[in-house]
N, C-alpha and C positions, 0 to 999 in steps of 0.2 A: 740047052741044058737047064734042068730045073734043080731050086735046091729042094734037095731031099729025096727027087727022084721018084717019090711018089705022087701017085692022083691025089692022096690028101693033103701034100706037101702046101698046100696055098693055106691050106685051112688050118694046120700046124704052125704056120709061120705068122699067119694072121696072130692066132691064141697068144704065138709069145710075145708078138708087140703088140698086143693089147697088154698084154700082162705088165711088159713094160714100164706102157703108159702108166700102166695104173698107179706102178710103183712111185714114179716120177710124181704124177698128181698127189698120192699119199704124202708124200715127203715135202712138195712144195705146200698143200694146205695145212701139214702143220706146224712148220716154218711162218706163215701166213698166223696161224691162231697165237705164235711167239711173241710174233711182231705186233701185235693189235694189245696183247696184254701188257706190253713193253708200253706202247703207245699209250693205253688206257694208265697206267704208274706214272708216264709223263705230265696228264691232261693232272691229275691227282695232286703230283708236286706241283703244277703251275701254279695249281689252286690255291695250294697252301701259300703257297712262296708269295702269290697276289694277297691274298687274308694279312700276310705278316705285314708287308709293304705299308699296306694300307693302315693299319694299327690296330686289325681288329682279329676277332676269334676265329681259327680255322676251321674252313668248312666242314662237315662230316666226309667223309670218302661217300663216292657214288658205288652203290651195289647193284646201279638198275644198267640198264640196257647203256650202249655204246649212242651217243647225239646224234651219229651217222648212221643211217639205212644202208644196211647189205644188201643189195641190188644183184639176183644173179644176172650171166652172163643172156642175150638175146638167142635164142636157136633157130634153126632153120622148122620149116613149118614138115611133118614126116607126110608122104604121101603114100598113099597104101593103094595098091589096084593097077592098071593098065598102064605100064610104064611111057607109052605111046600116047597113051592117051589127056590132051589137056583139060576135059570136061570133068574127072575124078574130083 
């Protein structure tokens, strides 16, 4: 038994867990961008909170880029041609 019962049924089924995923990923990266700007207001108070400590004038806020490199994920290399074949 297949679901859906038809020939394209694989292909229908695929789309919607792709579609899923997607949702999922949506929802997790901008959770992800919350979290970073959350992050980036903490790095901001330390600063300040460190400037006061010390007895002196608080820094400016930083408007540039985050100290840490966003690094994407590594991918598998696509191989296109003779699925057989290792010379491609």
């Amino acid at each position: 038994m297949t679901l859906g019962g038809e020939e394209g049924s694989s292909v229908s089924i695929l789309a919607r867990a792709t579609a899923a995923l997607n949702t999922d990923l949506e929802g997790v990266t901008t959770e992800l961008v919350r979290t970073q700007d959350r992050l980036m207001e903490a790095h901001d108070r330390i600063r300040q909170l460190e400037a006061q400590l010390a007895g002196g004038a608080p820094p400016p806020a930083q408007e540039e880029e985050p100290p840490f490199p966003a690094l994407s994920p590594l991918r598998k290399k696509l191989r296109f041609g003779n699925i057989t074949s290792l010379e491609d």
